[in-house]
N, C-alpha and C positions, 0 to 999 in steps of 0.2 A: 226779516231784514235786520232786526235788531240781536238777534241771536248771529245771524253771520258775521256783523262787525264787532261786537262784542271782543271775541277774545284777541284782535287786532289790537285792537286801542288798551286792550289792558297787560299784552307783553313791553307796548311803548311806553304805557306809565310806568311801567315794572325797572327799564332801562332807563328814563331820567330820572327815576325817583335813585336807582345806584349812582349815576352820574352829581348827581345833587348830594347824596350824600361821601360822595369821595372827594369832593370839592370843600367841606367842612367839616368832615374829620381827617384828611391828608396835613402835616404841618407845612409850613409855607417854605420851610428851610427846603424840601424835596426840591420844591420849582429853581429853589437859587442856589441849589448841587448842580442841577441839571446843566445850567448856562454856564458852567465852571467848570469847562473837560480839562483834562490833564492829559499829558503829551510823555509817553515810555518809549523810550529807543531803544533797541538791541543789533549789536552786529554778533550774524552767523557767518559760516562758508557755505558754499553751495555743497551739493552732496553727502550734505550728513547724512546718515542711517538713519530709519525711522525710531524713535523715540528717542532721540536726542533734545534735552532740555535747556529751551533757549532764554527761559526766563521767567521768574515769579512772581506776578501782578501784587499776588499777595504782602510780601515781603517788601517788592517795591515803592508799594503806596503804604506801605506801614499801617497800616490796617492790622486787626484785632478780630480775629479770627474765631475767638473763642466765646465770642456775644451769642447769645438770643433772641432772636433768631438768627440761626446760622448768617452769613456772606456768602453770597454767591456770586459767580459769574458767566457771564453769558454774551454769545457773538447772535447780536441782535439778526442781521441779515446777512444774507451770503454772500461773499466780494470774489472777485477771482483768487485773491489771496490766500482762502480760506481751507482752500484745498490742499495747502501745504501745510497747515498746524493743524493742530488740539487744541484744546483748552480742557483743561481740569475747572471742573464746575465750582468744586467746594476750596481747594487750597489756590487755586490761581494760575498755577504751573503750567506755561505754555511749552509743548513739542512739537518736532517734526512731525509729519503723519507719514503714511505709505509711500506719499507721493514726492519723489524726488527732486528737490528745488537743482533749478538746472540754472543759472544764470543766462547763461547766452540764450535758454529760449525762452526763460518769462522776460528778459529785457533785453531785446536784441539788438534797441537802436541804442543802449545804454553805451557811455564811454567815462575814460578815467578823465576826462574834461569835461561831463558834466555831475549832475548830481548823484550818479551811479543808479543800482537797483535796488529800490523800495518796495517791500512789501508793505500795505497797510492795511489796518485793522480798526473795527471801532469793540469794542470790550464794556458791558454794561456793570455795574456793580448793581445788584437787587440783596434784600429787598428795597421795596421802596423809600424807607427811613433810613437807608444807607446810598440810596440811589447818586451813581459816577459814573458818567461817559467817559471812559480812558481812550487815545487815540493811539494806537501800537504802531511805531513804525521798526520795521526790520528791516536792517541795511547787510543784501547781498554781496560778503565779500566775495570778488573772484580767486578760485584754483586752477594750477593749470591740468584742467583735464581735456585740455583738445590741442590734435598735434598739428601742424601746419599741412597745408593743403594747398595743390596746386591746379588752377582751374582745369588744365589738362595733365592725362599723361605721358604726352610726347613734345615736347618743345624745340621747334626748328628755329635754327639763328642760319643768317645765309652769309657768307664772307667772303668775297673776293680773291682769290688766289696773290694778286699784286698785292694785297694791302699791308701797309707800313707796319714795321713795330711799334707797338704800345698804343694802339687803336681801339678805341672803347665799343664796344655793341652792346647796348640795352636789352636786356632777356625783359620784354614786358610784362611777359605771360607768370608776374613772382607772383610768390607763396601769400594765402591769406592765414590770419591765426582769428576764431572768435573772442581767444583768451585776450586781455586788458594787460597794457603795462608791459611789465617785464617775462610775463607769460607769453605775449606774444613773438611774433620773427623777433630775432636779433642780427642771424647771419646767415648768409650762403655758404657752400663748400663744394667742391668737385671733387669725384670720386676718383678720376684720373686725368689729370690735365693733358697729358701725352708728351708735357713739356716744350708746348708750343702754344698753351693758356693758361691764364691764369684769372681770378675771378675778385672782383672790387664791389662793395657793396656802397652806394650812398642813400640819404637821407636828404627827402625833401623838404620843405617849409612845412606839411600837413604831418610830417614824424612819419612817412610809409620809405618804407626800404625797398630799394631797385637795386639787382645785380649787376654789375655789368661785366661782361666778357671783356678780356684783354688783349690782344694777340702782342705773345712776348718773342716769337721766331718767325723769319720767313715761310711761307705757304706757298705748296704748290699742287697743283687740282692733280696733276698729271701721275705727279706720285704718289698723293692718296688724295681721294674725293672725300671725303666724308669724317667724320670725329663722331663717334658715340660714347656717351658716358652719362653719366647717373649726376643732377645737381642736387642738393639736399641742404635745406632748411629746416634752419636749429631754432628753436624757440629758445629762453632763460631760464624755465623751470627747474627744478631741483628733483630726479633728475629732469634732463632736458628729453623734451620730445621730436621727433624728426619726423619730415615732409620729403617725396622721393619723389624724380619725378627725371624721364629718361630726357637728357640733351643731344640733339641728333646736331652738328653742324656741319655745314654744306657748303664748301668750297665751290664757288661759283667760275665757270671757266672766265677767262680772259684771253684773248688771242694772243699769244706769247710764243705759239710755231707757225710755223709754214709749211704744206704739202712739200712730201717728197717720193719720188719713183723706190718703189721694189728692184726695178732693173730701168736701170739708164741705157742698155745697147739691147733692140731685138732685131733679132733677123725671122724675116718670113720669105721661104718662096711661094712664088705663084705660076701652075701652069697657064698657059696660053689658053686654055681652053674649061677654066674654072667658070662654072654658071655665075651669072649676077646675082649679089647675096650672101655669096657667100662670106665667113667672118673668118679673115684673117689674122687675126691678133687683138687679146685686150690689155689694156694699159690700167695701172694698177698702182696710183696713189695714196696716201695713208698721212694724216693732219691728226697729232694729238688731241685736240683742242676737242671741246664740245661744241655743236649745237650749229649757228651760224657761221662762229670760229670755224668749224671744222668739214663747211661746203665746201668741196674742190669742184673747178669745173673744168673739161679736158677742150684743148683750141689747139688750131698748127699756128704754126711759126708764121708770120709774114714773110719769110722765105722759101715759103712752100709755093709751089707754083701753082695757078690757078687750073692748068690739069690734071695734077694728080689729087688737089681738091674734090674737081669733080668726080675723079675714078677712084679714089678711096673717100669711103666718108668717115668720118669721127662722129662718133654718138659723143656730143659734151658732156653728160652725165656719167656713163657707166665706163668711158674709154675704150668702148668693141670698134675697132676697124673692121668695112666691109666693104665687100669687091661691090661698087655704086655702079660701075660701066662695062663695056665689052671691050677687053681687051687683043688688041692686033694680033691676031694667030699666027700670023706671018712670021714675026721679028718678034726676038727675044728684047729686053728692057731693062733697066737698073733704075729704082726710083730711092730717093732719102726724103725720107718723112720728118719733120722736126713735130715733135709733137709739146706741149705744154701743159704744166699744171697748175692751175690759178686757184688763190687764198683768196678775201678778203686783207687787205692791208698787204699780201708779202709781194716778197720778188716772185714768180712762176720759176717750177719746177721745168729741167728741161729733158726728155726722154729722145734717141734718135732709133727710128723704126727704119731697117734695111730692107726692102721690099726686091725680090731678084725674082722675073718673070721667063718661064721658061718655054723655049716656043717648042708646039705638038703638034703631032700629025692628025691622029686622030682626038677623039674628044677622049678627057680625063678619065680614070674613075672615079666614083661617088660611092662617100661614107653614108648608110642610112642609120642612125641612130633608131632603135625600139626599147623602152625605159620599162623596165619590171618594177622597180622602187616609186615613190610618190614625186614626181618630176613639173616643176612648172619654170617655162620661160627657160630651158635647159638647166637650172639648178632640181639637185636631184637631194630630197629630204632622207636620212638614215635614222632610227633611232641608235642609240648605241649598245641598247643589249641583244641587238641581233647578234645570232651565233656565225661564227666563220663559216666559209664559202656563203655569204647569202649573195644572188644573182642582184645584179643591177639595174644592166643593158642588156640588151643584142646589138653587135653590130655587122650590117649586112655590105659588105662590097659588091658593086657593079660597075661595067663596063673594064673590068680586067681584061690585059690581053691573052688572046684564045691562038697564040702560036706558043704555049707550052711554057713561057717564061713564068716565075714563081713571082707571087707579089707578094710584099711580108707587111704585116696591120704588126705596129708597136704601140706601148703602152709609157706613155714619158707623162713624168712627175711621183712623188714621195707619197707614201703611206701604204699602207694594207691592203694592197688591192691586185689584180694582175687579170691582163688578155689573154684568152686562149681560145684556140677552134673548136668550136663546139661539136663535140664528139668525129662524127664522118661527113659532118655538111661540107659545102666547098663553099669559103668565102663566107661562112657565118663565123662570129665572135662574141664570146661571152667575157663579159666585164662582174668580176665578184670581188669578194672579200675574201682574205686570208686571213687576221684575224680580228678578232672581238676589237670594234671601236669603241674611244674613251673621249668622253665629251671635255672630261678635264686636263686633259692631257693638247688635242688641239679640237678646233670648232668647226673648220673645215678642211678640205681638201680641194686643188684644182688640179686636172688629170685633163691630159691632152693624147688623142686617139690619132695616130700615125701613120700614113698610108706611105710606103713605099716601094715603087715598080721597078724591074734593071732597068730602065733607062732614064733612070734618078728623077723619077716624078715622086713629089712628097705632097701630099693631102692633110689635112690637120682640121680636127674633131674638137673644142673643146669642150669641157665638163666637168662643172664644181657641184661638188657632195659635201652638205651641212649636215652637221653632226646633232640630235636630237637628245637633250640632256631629259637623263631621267633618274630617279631617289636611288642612286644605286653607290652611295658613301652617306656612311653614319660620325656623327661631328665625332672629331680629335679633337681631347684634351691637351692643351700643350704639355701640361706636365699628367701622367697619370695618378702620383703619388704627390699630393700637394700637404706640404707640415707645414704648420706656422703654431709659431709659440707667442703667447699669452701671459702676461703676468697677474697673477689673482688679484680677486678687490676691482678689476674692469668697472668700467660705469657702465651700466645699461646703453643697450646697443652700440656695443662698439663696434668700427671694423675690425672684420677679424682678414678677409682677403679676398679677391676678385678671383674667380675661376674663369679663366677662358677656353672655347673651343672652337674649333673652325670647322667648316662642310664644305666639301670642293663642290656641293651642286650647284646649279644656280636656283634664284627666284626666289619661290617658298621654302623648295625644296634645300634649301642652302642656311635655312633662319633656324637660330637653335634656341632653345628652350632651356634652361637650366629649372632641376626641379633636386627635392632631398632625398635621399633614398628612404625604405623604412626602418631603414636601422639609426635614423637620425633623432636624439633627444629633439624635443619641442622647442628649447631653449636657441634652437640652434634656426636662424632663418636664412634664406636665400632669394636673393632677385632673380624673378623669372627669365628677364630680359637681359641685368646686365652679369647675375652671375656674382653677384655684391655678396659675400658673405657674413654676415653680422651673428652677435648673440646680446639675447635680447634681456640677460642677466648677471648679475656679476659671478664671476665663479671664483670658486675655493679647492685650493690644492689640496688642502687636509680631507675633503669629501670624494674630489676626483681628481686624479692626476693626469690622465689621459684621456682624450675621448676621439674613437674613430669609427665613422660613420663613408656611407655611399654618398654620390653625387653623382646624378644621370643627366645627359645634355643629348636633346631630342629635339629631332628637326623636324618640317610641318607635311614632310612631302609623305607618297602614297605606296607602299605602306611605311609608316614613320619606320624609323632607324634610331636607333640611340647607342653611346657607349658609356661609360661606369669611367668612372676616377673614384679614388680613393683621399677623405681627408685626414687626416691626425693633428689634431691639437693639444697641445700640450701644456700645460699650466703650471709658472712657473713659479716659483715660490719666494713669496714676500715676507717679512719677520711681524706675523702680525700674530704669532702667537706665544704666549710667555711661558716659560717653563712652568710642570707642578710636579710636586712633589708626589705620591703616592696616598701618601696618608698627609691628613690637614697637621697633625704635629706625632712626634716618634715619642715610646717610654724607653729607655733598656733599660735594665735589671744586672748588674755586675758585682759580684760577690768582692768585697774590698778586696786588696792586698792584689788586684791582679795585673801580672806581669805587664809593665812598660810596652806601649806599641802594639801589645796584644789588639785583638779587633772587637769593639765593644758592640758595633750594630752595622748594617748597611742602611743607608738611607737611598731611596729608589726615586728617580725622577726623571721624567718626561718631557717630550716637547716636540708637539705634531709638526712642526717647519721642518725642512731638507737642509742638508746639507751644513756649512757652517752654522746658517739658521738654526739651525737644531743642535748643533753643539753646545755642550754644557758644561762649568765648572762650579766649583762647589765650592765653599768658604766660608769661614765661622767668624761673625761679628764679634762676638764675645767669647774669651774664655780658651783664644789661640796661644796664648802660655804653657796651658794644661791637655788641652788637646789638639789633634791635628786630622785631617780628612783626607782622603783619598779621591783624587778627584774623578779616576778614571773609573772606580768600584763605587763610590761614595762609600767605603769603609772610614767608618768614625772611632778614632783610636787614642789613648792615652799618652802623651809620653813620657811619664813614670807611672810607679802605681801608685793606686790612690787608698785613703785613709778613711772609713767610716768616721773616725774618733773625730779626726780634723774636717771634715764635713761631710755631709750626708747624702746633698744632693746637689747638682749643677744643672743647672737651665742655659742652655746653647741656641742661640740664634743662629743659624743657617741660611745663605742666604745661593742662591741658584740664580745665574746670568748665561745669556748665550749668546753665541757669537754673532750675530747678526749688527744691520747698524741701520740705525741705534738699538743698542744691545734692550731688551726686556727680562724683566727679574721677578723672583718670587720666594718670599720667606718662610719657614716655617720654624719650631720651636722644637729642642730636641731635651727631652729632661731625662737625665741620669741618675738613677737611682741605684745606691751602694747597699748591698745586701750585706747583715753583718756577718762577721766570722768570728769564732771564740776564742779572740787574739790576748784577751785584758782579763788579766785574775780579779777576784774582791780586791778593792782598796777600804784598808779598816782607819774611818777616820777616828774611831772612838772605840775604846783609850789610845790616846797619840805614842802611848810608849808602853814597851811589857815592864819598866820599873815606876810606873803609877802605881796608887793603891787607893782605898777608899775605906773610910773608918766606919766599920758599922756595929751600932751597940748590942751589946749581948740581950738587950731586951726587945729586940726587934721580935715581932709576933710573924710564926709563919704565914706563907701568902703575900709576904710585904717582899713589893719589887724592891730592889737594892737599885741597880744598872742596868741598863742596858752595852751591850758591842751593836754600832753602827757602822755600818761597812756598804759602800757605794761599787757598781760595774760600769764602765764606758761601753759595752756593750750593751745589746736591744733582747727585746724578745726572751726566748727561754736564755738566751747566756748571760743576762741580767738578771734574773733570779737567783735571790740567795737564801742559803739554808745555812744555819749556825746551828754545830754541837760541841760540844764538851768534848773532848777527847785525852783529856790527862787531866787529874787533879792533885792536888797535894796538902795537906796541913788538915786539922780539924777531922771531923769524923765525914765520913763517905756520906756521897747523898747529902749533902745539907742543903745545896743549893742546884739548882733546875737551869736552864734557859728554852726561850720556845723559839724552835724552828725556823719560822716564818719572822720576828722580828727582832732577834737579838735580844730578847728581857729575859733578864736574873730575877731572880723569883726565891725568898729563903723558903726551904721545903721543911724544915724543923727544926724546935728549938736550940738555940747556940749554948750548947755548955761551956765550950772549951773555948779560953780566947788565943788569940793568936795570928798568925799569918795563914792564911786559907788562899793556893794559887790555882787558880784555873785556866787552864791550854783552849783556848777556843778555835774551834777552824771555821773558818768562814767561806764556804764554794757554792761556783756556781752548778747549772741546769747546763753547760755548753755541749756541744755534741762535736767530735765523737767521744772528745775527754775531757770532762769538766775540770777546771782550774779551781786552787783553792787559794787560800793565804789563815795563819795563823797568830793569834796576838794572847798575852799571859794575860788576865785579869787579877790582880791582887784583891783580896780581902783585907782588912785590919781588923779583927774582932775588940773591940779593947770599949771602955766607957771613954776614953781619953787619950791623945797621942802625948804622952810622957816624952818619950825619949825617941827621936827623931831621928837620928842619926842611929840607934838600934835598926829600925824598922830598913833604913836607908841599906845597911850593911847585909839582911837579910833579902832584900827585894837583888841586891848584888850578887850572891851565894845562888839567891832561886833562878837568876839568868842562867848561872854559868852549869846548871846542877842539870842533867839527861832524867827525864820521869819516863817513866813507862807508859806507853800509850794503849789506855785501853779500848778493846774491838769498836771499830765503827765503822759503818755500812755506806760507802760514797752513793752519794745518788739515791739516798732514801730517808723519805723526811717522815719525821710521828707524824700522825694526823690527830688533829686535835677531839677531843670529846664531842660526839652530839649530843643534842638536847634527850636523843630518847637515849644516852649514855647515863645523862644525869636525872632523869625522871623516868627511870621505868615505869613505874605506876599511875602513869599519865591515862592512860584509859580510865583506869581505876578510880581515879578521881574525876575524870570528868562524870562518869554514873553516878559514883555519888553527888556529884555538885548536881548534878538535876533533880533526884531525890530528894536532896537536904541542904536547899540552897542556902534558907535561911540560916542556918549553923555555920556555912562555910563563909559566908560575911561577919558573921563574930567574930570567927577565928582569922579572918585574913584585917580585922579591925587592931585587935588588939596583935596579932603581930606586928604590925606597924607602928604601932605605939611603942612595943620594946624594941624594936631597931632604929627609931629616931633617936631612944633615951641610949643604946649602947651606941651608937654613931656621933651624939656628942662627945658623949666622955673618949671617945677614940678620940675625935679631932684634938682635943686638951693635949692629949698625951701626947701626940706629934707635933704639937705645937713647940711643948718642953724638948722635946728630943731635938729639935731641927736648931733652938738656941743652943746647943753646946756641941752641935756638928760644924765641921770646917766644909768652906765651899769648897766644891771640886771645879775645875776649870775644866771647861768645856767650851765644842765645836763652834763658831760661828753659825753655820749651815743649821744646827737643831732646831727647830722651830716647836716644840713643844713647851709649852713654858708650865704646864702643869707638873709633868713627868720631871721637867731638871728639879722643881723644887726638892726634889725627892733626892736627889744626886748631891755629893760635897767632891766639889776638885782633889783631883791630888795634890800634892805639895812637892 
């Protein structure tokens, strides 16, 4: 016993003793988090995609994410709502889930008058020492994603034929939208008024919209009974969506005729000896009107006498006269019949029946009708695609007279048909067809059988044949070939155009169907019923300009019948696109100096619109001074030529407009670059003049630069390159002095014995192709300690202008190349094997060299120090930027 209870009672102390102690280690703050929820709202749309992020707990409670232990959060229990989010455990982050928030079906009694649709949430924060009920409420906005709807889809309105203009008829049967606001109805439209309606919309006290029909022209049942067409409910959406929904209306008769006779005068004879029963004549009335309006009932005249009453009778309904009595064999008779046709409401039709009785000896003969067709109450039923001759009747005469006299059977009234004696019988008749009958053409026929003997006895048969309609016409298109134009950028579902077709059948057999052929893009829909042509996207002429598809209209009869129309639509083109250029901006490349108007580039531009649309001109914002365009090539041209020297490169704005309205435009950047040509010799800006000189003392130590000749190219590239030689010298000993190549320096090459005037010819040219240009300048020397006599020197620099020196050989276009380093150190290997063998030595030796060329580099500096006080400055360039190098230079004078 105490073993069974045992481990009962010690899971229960196990459980209050945790309960006990989570009550005194929890801090007290937990219990008064808990009573203190806080309230997060978010509005989405309905239909967002799954993982669309509606909001972050985390973020929005400001919360600190980064503690220890983590933040969590958690959807304690499950709500209907729960099925449409996520939650992110660790950051907060609530999403859509899979399941598609639909507004109209999680809040379907919701409206924009009351509090709309709320999703709610309760949201825990854990752990415990962070513990927060959050309450999430999500506020459902609506989209319009539902299109109006109409409770049926056939809507009957019924209308009086009398009824007045501008008469209202309420369509009850309007359009519902789920969507809220301006998503919902706005308006009605009719696809074809016929121009005898038109459609008003009002607005009740509760905000619901009622159509109402208008009638704008008089109505008449008789000329057409019926109106069909298509009403359509627009919703506000952006775009909008539409509600179809077919309107049948129904002109309702009204008695507005009166019965009238086919034939107002008949004549009947009658023998004397016609059996009783016989049917003399029927009367044949006809009342537009429907229904009650259009009872006729047939009565005599009150001036009919009460015996030919009795001996003729009148069927009131169908108007068949028939011989009621026995007429006097004896004596012939003449009777007038007034006969009557009665409307509700009208005057009576009046018909006069001549009845002339003819008195006989013996008894008459008799027509017997025998019906081969489906015959009842003597109407005789035909389908109409029986084939010609099909047999009818027989008709059999008896009591012909038997003293050899001919009796002739005729055949009277219209259509297809004809009596004749059946092969060699005597007195038999067949009644057929001649040809193929057409239901749509007429619906019956009445035929009257003829009997007449020489002694002018006339018998009369009659008999009417209804024509039996059967699928044998497939609906006509009115037009086969139907085009309608379009202009691109359409709003979704537009009309595009009504296809109609008509079927001579009747009934079913008569209801046509419009459907797409399969050559019809998707984009493209059509009403079953009313033949509505729509496209259900916007189109663009730049993608398609044409589109021609089938359209079949199929009627219900057995076996269906259908015939083909052809549509073409055509799209027309709106200026919605801007010109471009080819390329986003142009370089060209034009060697200076080229000829005026010449064609420096074509620039290439487009533009997918038609017509003026797409017409384009060309025009330069900047820089129409110097150049000009071509608008019809877009050749881009000069109108002089142009100067590398004077600038190098033009940047052109271009700018492309088309003819459309309003015109659209588009720019691009056109830069010209001037390639140079070797149009500009050296310019020698130093020495300014060949009668400069410069005084240099006879104790100048060779290797000491004297001057430089600086000479500048306004050209680029190789035809900027200059090379400076010697090419004439004069005075002092030959070779004294050098210059190098590449920068114009004089250099004395050895010592000066002799003083004097020393002239040298310098040429100065470029690298240019195909023939380099030169220019030439005199350098004077002075050899002297001192310029004595100035006006000497002056008379001799005059003498060396005007005096022709011989020019010795020089090689255009080929410059010294200066010494390499393995020129001046052959032995450079050499010494490097030694430097690694006998390092140490070669550091002594490379010590105290440097020791004696510091001590001979002062006493140099001293001595040019002396030399430079009793040289005169030489004036020089502005431009020279070396300030070491002029120390070295004395102006001339």
């Amino acid at each position: 016993m105490f073993n069974k209870t045992g481990p009962g009672l010690s899971s229960r102390g196990v459980l209050w003793g945790l309960c006990i102690l989570v009550l005194y280690t929890s801090p007290l703050s937990c219990f008064a988090h808990f009573s203190q929820a806080k309230e997060l709202v978010y509005k989405i749309k309905e239909g967002l995609p799954s993982g669309t992020l509606i909001g972050s707990l985390g973020s929005d409670l400001h919360l600190d994410l980064s503690l220890d232990p983590h933040v969590l959060f958690s959807l304690p229990q499950k709500k209907p709502g729960d099925q449409y989010v996520t939650l992110n455990s660790t950051t907060g982050q609530l999403f859509t889930s899979g399941n598609e928030i639909d507004r109209e079906t999680l809040c379907p009694d919701a409206s924009e008058y009351n509090q709309g649709c709320v999703l709610s949430l309760d949201v825990f924060v854990l752990p415990q020492q962070y513990f927060q009920l959050v309450k999430v409420k999500i506020l459902v906005e609506d989209v319009n994603d539902n299109r109006p709807r109409f409770p049926t889809g056939e809507i009957r309105v019924s209308i009086p034929e009398n009824t007045q203009v501008n008469t209202r008829f309420a369509v009850e049967q309007s359009a519902t939208d789920p969507d809220l606001g301006f998503h919902g109805v706005q308006t009605y439209w009719l696809v074809n008024d016929f121009g005898v309606f038109t459609l008003d919309v009002e607005e009740n006290e509760g905000g619901e919209l009622t159509p109402f029909l208008i009638v704008t022209d008089e109505l008449d049942r008789e000329r057409q009974e019926e109106y069909v067409t298509d009403i359509i409910a627009e919703d506000g959406g952006l775009p909008p969506l539409l509600g179809t929904a077919t309107l049948r209306i129904i002109i309702t008769d009204v008695n507005d005729n009166c019965p009238r006779f086919t034939e107002s005068q008949v004549n009947v004879t009658l023998y004397g000896n016609t059996t009783k029963g016989e049917q003399l004549s029927r009367l044949h009335a006809f009342d537009p009107d429907q229904g009650a309006n259009a009872v006729i009932s047939y009565a005599y005249s009150d001036r009919v006498p009460g015996e030919a009453r009795a001996l003729f009778h009148l069927d009131r309904i169908t108007g068949v006269i028939k011989l009621a009595g026995q007429i006097n064999t004896a004596t012939g008779k003449f009777y007038k019949l007034t006969v009557l046709a009665n409307g509700p409401g009208c005057i009576p039709a009046v018909a006069m029946v001549t009845v002339h009785v003819i008195r006989v000896a013996s008894g008459p003969p008799v027509i017997m009708p025998r019906y081969i067709a489906a015959e009842k109450d003597g109407v005789v039923t035909m389908k109409e695609s029986e084939p010609p001759f099909s047999p009818i009747a027989f008709f059999t005469v008896k009591n012909t007279d038997q003293r050899g006299q001919r009796t002739e059977c005729l055949l009277e009234g219209s259509g297809p048909f004809r009596l004749s004696p059946y092969k060699v019988l005597k007195n038999e008749y067949l009644l057929e067809t001649t040809e193929p009958l057409d239901y749509e053409q007429r619906q019956d026929y009445e035929l009257t059988v003829v009997l007449r003997n020489p002694r002018g006895l006339i018998i009369k048969t009659f008999i009417k044949i209804l024509v039996q309609d059967e699928n044998d016409n497939a609906p006509v298109f009115k037009q086969s070939l139907c085009e309608v134009s379009v202009e691109e950028n359409n709003p979704p579902n537009s009309f595009l155009a009504q296809l109609q077709a008509t079927d001579q059948d009747s009934e079913a057999r008569g209801e046509v169907t419009y459907l797409l052929g399969s050559d019809a893009p998707s984009i493209f829909l059509l009403d079953r019923l009313t033949g509505v042509l729509t496209v259900s996207t916007s189109l663009d002429r730049e993608e398609k300009q044409t589109y021609r598809f089938m359209v079949r209209a199929v009627d219900r009869g057995t076996p269906r019948r259908e015939s083909i129309a052809t549509v073409v639509i055509t799209v027309l083109d709106r200026n919605d696109n801007s010109p471009r250029f080819i390329n986003k901006d142009f370089t060209f490349f034009v060697p200076e100096n080229f000829p005026g108007f010449g064609e420096i580039g074509v620039l290439s531009v487009t533009d997918a619109d038609a017509g003026e649309n797409g017409w384009v001109a060309l025009s330069i914002l900047n820089g129409s001074d110097i150049f000009v365009i071509d608008t019809g090539r877009g050749a881009l041209r000069a109108r002089t030529p142009l100067d590398r020297e004077q600038q190098g490169t033009y940047y052109l704005w271009i700018e492309a407009v088309d003819g459309g309205e309003p015109s659209l435009s588009c720019l691009t950047m056109v830069t010209v670059l001037l390639l140079d040509v070797n149009d500009n010799p050296p310019i020698v800006l130093f020495p300014q003049s060949n009668q400069s000189y410069m005084l240099v003392l006879p104790s100048t130590l060779p290797g000491t630069s004297i001057t430089e000749v600086y000479a500048v190219d306004k050209d680029t590239g190789m035809n900027a390159v200059i090379a400076y030689s010697i090419i004439k010298r004069k005075g002092g000993e030959p070779g004294s002095f050098d210059i190098d190549p590449d920068t114009g320096n004089i250099t004395l090459k050895r010592e000066l014995s002799d003083r004097g005037l020393y002239s040298l010819l310098v040429k100065v040219s470029d690298h240019g192709q195909p023939e380099p240009l030169h220019s030439t300048v005199l350098v004077n020397l002075f050899v002297n300690e001192t310029v004595s006599n100035e006006s000497y020197i002056q008379s001799l620099l005059t003498g060396e202008a005007e005096t022709q020196m011989e020019e010795k050989p020089w090689y255009v276009g080929k410059l010294t190349e200066r010494p390499g380093r393995e020129d001046v150190f052959p032995c450079r290997p050499l010494l490097i094997a030694l430097s690694v063998t006998c390092l140490g030595l070669f550091c002594i030796v490379v010590t105290l060299t440097a020791y004696i060329c510091c001590k001979k580099l002062k006493k140099w500096k001293k001595h040019q120090m002396k030399r430079l006080e009793v040289e005169m400055p030489l004036k020089m360039n502005g431009d020279l930027q070396d300030v070491d190098r002029k120390r070295m230079e004395i102006s001339n004078i």
